[in-house]
C-alpha positions, 0 to 999 in steps of 0.5 A: 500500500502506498499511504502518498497515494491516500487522502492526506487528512487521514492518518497512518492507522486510519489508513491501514483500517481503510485498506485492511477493510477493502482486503477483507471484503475482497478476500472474504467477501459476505463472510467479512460483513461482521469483522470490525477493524481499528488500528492504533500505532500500527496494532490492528484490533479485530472483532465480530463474528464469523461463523468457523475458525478457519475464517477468524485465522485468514482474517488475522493473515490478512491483516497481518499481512499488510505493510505498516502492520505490526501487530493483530490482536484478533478477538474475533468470535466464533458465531453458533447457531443452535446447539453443535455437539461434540459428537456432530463436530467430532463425526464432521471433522472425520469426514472432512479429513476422510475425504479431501485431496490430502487424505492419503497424507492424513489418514493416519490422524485420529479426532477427540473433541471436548466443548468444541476443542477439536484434538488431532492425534495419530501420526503423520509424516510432514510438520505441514500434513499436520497444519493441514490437518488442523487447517481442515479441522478448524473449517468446521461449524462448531469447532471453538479451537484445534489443539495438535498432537499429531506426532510426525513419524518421520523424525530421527530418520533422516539427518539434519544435514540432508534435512538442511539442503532438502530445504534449500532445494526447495527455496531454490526451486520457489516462485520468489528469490530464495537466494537471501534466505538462510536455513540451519537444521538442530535435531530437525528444528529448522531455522530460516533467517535472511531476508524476503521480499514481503511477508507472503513470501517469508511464510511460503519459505516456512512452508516450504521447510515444514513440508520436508520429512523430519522438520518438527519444528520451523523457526522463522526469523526471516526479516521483510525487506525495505522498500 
């Protein structure tokens, strides 16, 4: 966003309401008319309802992801209509993982669910079939949050060293310049520093890390570059 461009009676943060507000409505659309928005000294405040988890978390990575943003506070609140139960959710979140175009990535991931806390246990091979997991299970009507406890059966089996340039490769073959991103690898917990060209590009070099066998864990301390 180029503030120059913006009317100049408003100030910085009322900008960046103005313009978070426009991305929400495109990106979201009907399921942004109950977010509210208010930014003070570059933090943006996020409040309303919408009506699954999923779309409370791609409302804050909207907003995180605009220049000038420092901070999301996201109290966002999951709207129910009627009474979901534990089993419906828990019966709704199976299927949902039973049958997308990541199942057989997933299959081995099992669901318990306490007053809507959706708990992913079993097993699976990737830090990132984990996060889908969970990204599949908090698109379910109901589910108040997703806690993870999959476990990645893929650790210890393969060397840091090997894990190490099985990141690289992938940074080098990624639709952005990778050149200025680091990556070191401790008892599979990669750390990725350097510098990316916006943040969008900083989290696909994160997942790009968490798809490799044997990363249980990504650190990202990659550093936006100044325009």
């Amino acid at each position: 966003m180029n503030i120059k461009d913006k009317k100049e009676n408003l100030t910085k943060d009322e900008l960046l309401v103005d313009y978070i507000k426009d991305q929400l409505e495109e990106k979201m659309q009907a399921s942004s008319m109950d977010i509210n928005v208010t930014c003070r000294d570059g933090v943006v405040h996020l409040s309303g309802f919408v009506d699954v988890l999923a779309e409370k978390k791609y409302a804050q990575q909207i907003a995180y992801n605009i220049d000038g943003v420092r901070k999301v506070e996201n109290n966002i609140t999951i709207g129910v209509e009627g009474q979901i139960t534990d089993k419906h959710i828990e019966k709704e979140v199976i299927d949902r993982l039973r049958n997308n175009s990541y199942s057989e990535k997933i299959n081995g991931v099992g669901v318990k669910v306490k007053d809507g806390v959706v708990n992913l246990v079993g097993h699976v091979d990737t830090l990132k079939d984990s996060h889908i997991a969970m990204e599949i299970a908090s698109k379910v009507r109901g589910v108040k949050d997703v806690v993870n406890n999959t476990q990645i059966s893929t650790l210890g089996v393969i060397d840091d060293v090997t894990i190490t340039n099985m990141i690289r490769d992938k940074l080098n073959r990624a639709n952005f310049s990778g050149e200025d991103i680091a990556c070191t690898v401790t008892g599979g917990i990669a750390s990725l520093s350097g510098y990316a060209q916006t943040r969008r590009d900083a989290e696909i070099a994160k997942e790009l890390a968490m798809s490799v066998k044997g990363v249980r864990k990504v650190i990202n301390k990659i550093r936006i570059r100044e325009k």
